[in-house]
C-alpha positions as CSV (number, residue, x, y, z in Angstrom):
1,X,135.0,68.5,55.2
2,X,133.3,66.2,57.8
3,X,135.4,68.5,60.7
4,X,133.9,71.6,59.1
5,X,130.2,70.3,58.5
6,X,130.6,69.1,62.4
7,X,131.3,72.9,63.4
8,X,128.6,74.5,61.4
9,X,126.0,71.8,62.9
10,X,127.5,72.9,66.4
11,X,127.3,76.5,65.7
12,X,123.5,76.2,64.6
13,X,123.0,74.3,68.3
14,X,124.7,77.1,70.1
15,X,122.7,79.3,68.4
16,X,119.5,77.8,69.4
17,X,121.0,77.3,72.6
18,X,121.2,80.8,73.2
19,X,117.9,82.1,71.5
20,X,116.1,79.6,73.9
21,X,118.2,81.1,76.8
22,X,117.0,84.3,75.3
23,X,113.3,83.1,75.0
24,X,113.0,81.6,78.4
25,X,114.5,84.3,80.2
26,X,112.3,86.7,78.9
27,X,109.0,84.9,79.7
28,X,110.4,84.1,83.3
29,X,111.7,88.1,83.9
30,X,109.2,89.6,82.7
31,X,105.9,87.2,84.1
32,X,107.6,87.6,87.2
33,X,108.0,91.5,87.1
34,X,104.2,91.4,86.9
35,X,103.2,89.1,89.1
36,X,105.3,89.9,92.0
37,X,105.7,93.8,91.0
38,X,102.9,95.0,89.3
39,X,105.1,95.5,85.7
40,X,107.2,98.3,87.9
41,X,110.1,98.2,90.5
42,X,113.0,100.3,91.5
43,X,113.2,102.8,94.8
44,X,113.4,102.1,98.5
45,X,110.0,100.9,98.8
46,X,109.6,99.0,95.8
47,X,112.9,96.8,95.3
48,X,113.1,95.0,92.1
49,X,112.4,91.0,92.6
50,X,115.9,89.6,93.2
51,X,117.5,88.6,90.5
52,X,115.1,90.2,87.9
53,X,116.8,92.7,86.5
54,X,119.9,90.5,85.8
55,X,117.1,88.0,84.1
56,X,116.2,90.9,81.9
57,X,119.5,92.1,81.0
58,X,120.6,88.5,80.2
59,X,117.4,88.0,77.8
60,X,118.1,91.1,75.7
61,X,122.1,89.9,75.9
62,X,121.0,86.7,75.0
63,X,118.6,87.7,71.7
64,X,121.8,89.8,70.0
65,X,124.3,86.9,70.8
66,X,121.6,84.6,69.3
67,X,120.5,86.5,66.3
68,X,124.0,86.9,65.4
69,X,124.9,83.4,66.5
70,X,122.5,82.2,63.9
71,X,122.8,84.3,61.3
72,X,126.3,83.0,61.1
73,X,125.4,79.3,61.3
74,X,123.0,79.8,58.8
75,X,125.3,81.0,56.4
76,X,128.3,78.4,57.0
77,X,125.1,75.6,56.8
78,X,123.2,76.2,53.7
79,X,124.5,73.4,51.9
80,X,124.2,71.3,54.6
81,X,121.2,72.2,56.7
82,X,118.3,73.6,54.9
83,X,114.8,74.1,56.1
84,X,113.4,72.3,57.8
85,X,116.4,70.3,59.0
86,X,118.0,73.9,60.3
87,X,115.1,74.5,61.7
88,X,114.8,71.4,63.7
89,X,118.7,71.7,65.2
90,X,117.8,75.6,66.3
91,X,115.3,73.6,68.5
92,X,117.3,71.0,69.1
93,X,119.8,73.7,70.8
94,X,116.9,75.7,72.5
95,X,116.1,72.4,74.3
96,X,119.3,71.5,75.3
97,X,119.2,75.0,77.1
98,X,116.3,74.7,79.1
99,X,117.6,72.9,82.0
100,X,121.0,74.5,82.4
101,X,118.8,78.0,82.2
102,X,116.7,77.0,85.1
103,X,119.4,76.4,86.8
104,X,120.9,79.2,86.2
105,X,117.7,81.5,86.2
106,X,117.2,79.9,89.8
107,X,120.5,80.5,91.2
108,X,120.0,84.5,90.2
109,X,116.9,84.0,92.0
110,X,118.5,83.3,94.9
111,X,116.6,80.9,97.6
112,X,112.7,81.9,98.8
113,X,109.8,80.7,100.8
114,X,106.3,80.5,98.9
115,X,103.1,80.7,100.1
116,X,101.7,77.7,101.4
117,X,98.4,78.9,102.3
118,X,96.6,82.5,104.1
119,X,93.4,83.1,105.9
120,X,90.1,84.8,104.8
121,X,90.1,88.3,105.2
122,X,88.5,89.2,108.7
123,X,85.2,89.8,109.3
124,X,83.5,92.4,110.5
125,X,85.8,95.3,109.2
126,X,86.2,97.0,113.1
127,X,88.1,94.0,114.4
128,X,91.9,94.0,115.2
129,X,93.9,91.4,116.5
130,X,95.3,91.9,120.4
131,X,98.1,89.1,120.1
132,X,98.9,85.5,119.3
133,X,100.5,82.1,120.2
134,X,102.2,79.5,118.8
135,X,101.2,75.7,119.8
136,X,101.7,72.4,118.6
137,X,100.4,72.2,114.6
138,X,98.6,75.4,115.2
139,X,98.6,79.1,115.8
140,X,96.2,81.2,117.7
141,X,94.9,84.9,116.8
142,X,93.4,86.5,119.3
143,X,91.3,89.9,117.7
144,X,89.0,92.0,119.8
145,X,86.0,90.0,119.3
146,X,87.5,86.4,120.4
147,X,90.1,83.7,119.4
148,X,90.7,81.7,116.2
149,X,92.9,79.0,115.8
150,X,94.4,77.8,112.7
151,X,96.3,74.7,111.3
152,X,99.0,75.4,110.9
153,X,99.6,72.8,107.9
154,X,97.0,74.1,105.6
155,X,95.5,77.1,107.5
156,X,91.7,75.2,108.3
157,X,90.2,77.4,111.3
158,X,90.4,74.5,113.9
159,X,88.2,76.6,116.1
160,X,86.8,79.8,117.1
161,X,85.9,81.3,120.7
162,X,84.2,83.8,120.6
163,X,84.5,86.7,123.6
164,X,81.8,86.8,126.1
165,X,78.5,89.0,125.5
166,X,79.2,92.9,125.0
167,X,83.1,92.1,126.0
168,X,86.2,92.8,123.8
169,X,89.4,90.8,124.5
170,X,91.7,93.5,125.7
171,X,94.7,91.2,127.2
172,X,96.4,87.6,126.3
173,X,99.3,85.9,128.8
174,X,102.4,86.1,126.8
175,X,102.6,82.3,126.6
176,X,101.1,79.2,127.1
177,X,101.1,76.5,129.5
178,X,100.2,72.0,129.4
179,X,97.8,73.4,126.5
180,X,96.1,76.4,128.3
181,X,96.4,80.4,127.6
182,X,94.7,83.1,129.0
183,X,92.8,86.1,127.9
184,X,91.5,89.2,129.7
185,X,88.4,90.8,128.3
186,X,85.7,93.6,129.4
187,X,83.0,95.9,128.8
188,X,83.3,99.3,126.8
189,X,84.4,101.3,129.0
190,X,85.0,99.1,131.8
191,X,88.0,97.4,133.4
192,X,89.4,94.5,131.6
193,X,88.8,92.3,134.5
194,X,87.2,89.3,133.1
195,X,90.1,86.0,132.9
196,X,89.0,83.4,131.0
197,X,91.1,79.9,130.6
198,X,91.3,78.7,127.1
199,X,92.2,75.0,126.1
200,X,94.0,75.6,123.0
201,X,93.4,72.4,121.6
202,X,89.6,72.2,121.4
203,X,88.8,76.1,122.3
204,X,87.2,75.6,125.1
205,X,86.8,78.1,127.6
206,X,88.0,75.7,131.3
207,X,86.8,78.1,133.6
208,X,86.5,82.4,134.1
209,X,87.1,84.4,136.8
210,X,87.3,88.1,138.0
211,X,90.7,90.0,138.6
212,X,89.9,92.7,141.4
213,X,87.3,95.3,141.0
214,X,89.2,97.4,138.3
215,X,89.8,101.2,137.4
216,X,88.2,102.4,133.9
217,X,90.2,105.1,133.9
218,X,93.6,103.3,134.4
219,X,95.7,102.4,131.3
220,X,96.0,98.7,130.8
221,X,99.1,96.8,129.0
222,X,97.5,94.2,127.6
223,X,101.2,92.4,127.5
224,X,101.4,92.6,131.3
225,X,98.8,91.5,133.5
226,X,98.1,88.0,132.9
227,X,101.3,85.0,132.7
228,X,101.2,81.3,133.0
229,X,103.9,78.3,134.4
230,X,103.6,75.8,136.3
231,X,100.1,74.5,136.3
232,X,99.4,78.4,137.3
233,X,97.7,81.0,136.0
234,X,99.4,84.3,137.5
235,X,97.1,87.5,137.4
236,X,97.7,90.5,138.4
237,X,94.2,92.2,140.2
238,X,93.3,95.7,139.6
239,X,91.7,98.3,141.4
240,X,91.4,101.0,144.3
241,X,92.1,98.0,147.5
242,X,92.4,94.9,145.2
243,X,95.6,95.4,143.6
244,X,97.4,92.4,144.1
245,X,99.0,89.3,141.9
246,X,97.1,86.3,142.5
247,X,97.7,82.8,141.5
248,X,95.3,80.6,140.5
249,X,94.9,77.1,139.4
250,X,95.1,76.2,135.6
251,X,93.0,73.1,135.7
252,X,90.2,75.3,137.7
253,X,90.5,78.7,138.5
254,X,90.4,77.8,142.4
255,X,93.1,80.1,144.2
256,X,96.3,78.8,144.9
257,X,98.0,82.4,146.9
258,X,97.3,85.5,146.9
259,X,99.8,88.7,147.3
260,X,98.7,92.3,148.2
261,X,100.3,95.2,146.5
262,X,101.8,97.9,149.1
263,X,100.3,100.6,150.8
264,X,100.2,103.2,147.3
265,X,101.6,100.9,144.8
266,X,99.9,99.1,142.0
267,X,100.7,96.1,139.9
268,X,102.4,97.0,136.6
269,X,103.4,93.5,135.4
270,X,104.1,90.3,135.9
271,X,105.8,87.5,134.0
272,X,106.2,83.8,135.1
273,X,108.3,80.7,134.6
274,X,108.3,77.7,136.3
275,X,110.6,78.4,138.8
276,X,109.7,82.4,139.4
277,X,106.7,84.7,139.5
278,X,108.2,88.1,138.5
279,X,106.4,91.0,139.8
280,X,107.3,94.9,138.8
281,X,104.5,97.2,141.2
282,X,104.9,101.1,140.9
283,X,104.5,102.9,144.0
284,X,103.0,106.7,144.6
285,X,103.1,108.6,147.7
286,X,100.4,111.2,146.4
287,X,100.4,114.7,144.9
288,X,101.4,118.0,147.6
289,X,98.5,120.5,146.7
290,X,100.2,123.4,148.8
291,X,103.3,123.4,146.3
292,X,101.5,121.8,143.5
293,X,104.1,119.1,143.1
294,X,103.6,115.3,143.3
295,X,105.0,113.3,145.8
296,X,107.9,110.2,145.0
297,X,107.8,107.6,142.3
298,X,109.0,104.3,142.9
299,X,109.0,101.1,141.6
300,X,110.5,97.9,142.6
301,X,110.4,93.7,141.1
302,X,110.1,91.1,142.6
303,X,110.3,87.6,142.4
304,X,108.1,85.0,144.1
305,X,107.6,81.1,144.3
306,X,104.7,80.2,142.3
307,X,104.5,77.1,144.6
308,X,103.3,79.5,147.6
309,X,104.2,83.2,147.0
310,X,106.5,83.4,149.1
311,X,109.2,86.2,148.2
312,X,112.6,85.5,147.2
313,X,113.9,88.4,146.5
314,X,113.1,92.3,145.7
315,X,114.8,94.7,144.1
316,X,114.3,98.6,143.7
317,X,114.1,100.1,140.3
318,X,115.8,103.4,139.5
319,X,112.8,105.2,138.9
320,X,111.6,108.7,140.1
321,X,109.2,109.3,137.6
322,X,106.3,107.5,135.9
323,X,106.8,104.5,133.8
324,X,106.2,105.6,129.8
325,X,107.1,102.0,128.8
326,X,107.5,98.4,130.6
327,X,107.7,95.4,129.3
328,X,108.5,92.2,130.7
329,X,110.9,90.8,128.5
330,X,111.7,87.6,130.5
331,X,111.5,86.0,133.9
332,X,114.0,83.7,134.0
333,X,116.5,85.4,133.9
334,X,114.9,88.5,135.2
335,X,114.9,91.5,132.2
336,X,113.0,94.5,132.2
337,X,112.6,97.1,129.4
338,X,112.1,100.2,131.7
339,X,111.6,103.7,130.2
340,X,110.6,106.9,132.8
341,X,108.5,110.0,131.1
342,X,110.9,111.6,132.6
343,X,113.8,112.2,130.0
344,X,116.3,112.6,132.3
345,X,115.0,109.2,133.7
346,X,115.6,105.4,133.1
347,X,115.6,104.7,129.8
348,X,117.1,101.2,129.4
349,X,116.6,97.2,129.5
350,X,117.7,96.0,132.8
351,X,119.0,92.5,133.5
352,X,118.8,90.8,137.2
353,X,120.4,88.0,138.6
354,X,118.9,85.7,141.0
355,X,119.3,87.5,144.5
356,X,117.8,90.3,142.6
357,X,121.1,92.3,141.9
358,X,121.5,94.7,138.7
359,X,124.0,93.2,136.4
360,X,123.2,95.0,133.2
361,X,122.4,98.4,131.9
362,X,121.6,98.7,128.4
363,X,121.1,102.5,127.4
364,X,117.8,102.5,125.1
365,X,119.6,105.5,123.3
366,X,123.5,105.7,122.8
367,X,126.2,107.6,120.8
368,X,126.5,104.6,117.8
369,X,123.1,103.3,118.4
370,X,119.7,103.3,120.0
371,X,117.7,99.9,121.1
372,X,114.6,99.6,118.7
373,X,113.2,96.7,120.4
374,X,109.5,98.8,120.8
375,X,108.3,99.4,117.6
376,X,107.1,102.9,116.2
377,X,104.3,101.5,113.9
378,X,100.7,102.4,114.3
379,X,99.6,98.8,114.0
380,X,100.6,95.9,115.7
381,X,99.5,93.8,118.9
382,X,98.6,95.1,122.3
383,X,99.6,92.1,124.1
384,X,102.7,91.9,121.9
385,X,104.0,94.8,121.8
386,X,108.3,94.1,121.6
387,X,108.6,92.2,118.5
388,X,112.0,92.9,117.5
389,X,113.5,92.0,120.8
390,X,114.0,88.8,122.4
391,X,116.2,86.9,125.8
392,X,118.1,84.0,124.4
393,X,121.2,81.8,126.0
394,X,122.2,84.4,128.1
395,X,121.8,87.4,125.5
396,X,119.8,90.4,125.1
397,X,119.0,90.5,121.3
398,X,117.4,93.6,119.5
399,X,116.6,95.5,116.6
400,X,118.6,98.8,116.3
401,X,119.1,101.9,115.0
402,X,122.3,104.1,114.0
403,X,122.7,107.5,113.9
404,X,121.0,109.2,110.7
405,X,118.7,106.6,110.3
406,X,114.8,106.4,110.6
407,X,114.8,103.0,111.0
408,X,116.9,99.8,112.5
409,X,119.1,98.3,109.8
410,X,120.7,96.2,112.1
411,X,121.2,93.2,115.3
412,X,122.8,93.7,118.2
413,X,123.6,91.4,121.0
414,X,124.3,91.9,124.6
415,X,125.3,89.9,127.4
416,X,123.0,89.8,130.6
417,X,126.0,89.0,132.5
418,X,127.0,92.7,132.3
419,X,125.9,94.2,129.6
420,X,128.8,94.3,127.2
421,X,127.7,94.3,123.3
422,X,129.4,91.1,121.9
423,X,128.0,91.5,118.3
424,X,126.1,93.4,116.1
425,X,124.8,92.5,112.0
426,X,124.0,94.5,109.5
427,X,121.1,94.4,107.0
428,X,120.1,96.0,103.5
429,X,116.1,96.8,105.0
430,X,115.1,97.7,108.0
431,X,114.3,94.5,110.7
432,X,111.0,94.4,111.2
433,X,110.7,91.1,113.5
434,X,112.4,89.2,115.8
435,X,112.2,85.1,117.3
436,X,113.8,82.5,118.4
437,X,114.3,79.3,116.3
438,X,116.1,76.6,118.3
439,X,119.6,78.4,119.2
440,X,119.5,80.4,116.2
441,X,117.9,83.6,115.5
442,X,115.3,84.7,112.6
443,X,114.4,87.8,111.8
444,X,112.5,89.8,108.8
445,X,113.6,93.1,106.9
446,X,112.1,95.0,104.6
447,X,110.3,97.9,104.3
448,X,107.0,99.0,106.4
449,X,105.1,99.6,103.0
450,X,107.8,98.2,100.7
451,X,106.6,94.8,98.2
452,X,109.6,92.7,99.6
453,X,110.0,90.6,102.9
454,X,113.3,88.7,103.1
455,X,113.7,85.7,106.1
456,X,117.4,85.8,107.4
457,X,119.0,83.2,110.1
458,X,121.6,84.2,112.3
459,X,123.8,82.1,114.6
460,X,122.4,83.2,118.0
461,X,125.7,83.6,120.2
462,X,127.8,85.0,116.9
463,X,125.3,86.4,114.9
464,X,127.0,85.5,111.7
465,X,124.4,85.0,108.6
466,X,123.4,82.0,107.4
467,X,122.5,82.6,104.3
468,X,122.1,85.9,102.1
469,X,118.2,85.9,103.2
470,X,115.0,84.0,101.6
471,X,112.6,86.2,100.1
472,X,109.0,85.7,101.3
473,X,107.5,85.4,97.7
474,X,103.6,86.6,98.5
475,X,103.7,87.7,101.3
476,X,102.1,90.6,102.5
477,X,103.2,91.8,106.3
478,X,102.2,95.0,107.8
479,X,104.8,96.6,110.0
480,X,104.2,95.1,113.0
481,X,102.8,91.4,111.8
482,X,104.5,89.1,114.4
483,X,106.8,85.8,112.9
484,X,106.2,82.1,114.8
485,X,108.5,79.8,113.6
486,X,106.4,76.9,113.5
487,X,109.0,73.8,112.5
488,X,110.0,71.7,109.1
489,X,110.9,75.2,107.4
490,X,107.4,76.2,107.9
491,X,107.2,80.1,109.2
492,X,104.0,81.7,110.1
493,X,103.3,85.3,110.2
494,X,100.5,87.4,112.0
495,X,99.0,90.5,111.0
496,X,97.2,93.0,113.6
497,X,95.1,94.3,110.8
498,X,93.3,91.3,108.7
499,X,90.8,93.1,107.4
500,X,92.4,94.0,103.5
501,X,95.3,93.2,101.5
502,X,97.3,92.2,104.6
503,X,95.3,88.8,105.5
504,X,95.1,88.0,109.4
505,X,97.4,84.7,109.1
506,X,99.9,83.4,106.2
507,X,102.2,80.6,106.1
508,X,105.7,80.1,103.7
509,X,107.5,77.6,103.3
């Protein structure tokens, strides 16, 4: 009798066991549906929260077994347990549940990153940002209007600079350097010809100078023209007999060397490190009226000592035609993204050893895939504009694309050495950014206006996964919103466009 009673009181307990299970499971799937969904999900833009639809499936699985599971119980209990005493070991059961369904419910969930904190929306409405750096307990937006730094431990706006009277900031250096970054701004209209050196620690503008007298109707890369190493800031100067790289000092803008551009050649970029200036002019011999052609193309890199400018090597480019795309990927090693408008031209990233010699081609576009290291969104940074790209322990790492598809569900990896692929990763969403972390790799995928962003980790010379990816629960990233690691599994993303749902700086953690 006592083995039997003992069963029946263990049946009610399972029973309440499973109708809390049921209970909780519902609450959680169906809160979060709404919350992080708007109450719908499903489709390639719209991906159900992970784990959700398993949550709901189990709740409804979970009410049957329990109605049935207690139905039974009640019937071999009623002598025993009646009332309120049943009553009391259904909840008895439904409490025992709740931890080991927690558990459980988070393990569906998989792992994630929540929002720690994200900036006001910007203000005025016509500002967009131009690019962005990533400093010691901080990160710096700079929009068209100035530059805004922000904490990166609870967001606070440290400081703001704002861009000088009836100027827009139109250029950023690509890094920073003992605390100090520079920014290129100018008049509508106008060249951006205006340096300024900003200490990133109070906002404080150290000195500004002029870079050359400028060409309005020249197109600028915002990414190119300004870098920083070595207690340097590395310029390059713009304009019909001033087109040169200069270097000047970081402390206070006094010049250090100056370098004239060729006879018909102009400065297209420069990068720095700090053992290497790195220098890519284009040159132009003219345009023949009688046959209505135009004369050669040309373009060469360089690299100089940032100590005195002295050359120490150069190296022609294999280009006829003019330059669609260049980008500066890294000085040190040398590697150039280099793509002609002529489509019969060089299209590919270019690695360069230190006498200057070629030792890899990567093709941009090939039979199994094509490089996606430029991105084809409408927004994103001027001064950043390869997100999905990056030079790291002796690899080229990008974004890419396969045959058939629109967009680049994958990694690949190449070797600067010669240019050999040596691994590639595959994804569920499309990668959308790109960075270094240390000597591993993170990167984010999901869709351009999809609800989901997922944070995965690759082992940077392998690139095998570390983990099956963390969702980014709240965040909101346009398509080209830039990622800065920022330390102690803290992750900071950038948007170009602040100004609605898609807030100008977020962090997860």
């Amino acid at each position: 009798m006592r083995g039997r009673n003992f069963a029946s009181a263990a049946l009610t307990v399972a029973g309440g066991a499973v109708v809390g299970l049921a209970v909780m499971y519902h609450l959680l799937g169906w809160t979060v549906l709404v919350i992080e969904s708007g109450g719908g999900c499903g489709g390639r833009y719209s991906p159900c929260p992970r784990g959700i639809g398993t949550a709901i499936l189990l709740a409804f699985a979970f009410t049957v077994a329990g109605a049935l599971l207690l139905q039974k119980a009640r019937e071999a209990t009623e002598r025993l347990l009646r009332g309120h005493r049943f009553t009391a070991v259904v909840l008895a059961g439904a409490v025992l549940a709740v931890w080991p369904g927690w558990l459980g419910y988070q393990w569906l969930r998989g792992p994630h990153a929540e929002l720690v904190w994200q900036a006001a929306a910007d203000r005025p409405s016509s500002v967009r940002g131009v690019g962005n750096w990533g400093v010691d307990g901080a990160v710096v937006r700079g929009r068209t209007d100035g530059l805004t730094s922000y904490a990166v431990g609870d967001g606070a706006e440290r400081w703001n600079l704002p861009a000088p009277a009836r100027e827009s900031v139109c250029r950023m250096s690509r890094g920073t350097a003992d605390g100090t970054g520079l920014v290129g701004s100018g008049r509508h209209g106008k060249p951006c010809a205006t340096v300024t050196a900003v200490d990133l620690e109070t906002g404080r503008a150290l000195w500004t100078e002029r870079a050359g007298k400028g060409d309005p109707h020249r197109n600028y890369d915002a990414a190119a023209g300004l870098a920083v190493a070595g207690g340097l800031a590395v310029v390059a100067e713009t304009g019909a007999g001033t087109e040169a790289v200069t270097a000047l000092s970081l402390e206070d803008g006094s010049r250090a060397w100056s370098r004239k551009a060729g006879r018909g050649c102009s400065v297209s970029g420069v990068h720095a490190s700090d053992s290497r200036v790195l220098v890519v002019s284009s040159c132009f011999d003219g345009h023949d009226y009688a046959t209505d052609q135009d004369d050669e193309r040309t373009a060469d890199a360089a690299a100089l000592d940032p100590r005195t400018g002295k050359q120490q090597w150069r190296a022609v480019l294999p280009v006829e035609s003019t330059l669609e795309n260049l980008s500066l990927l890294s000085a040190d090693p040398a590697v150039l993204l280099v793509d002609e408008e002529d489509e019969r031209g060089t299209a590919a990233v270019l690695a360069l050893d230190d006498s200057g010699r070629t030792t890899a081609t990567i093709p941009l576009a090939g039979r199994t895939e094509s490089l996606s290291a430029l991105p084809e969104w409408t927004t994103g940074f001027p001064a950043r504009p390869v997100l999905r790209a990056v030079v790291h322990d002796g690899l080229f790492a990008t974004a890419v694309t396969a045959p058939g598809d629109d967009e680049p569900y994958g990694v690949a990896a190449y070797l600067l050495a010669d240019g050999r692929r040596v691994w590639g990763t595959e994804f569920e969403e499309p990668v959308r950014s790109l960075a270094v972390r240390g000597d591993e790799l993170a990167l984010v995928t999901g869709h351009e206006y999809g609800d989901r962003s997922l944070l995965h980790i690759l082992e940077g010379r392998t690139g095998i996964r570390r983990d099956e990816g963390v969702v980014l629960r709240g965040a909101k990233l346009e398509g080209g919103a830039e990622h800065l690691p920022a330390g102690k599994g803290m992750h900071v993303f950038v948007n170009s466009d602040g100004t609605g749902d898609h807030r100008p700086a977020l962090a997860l953690r």
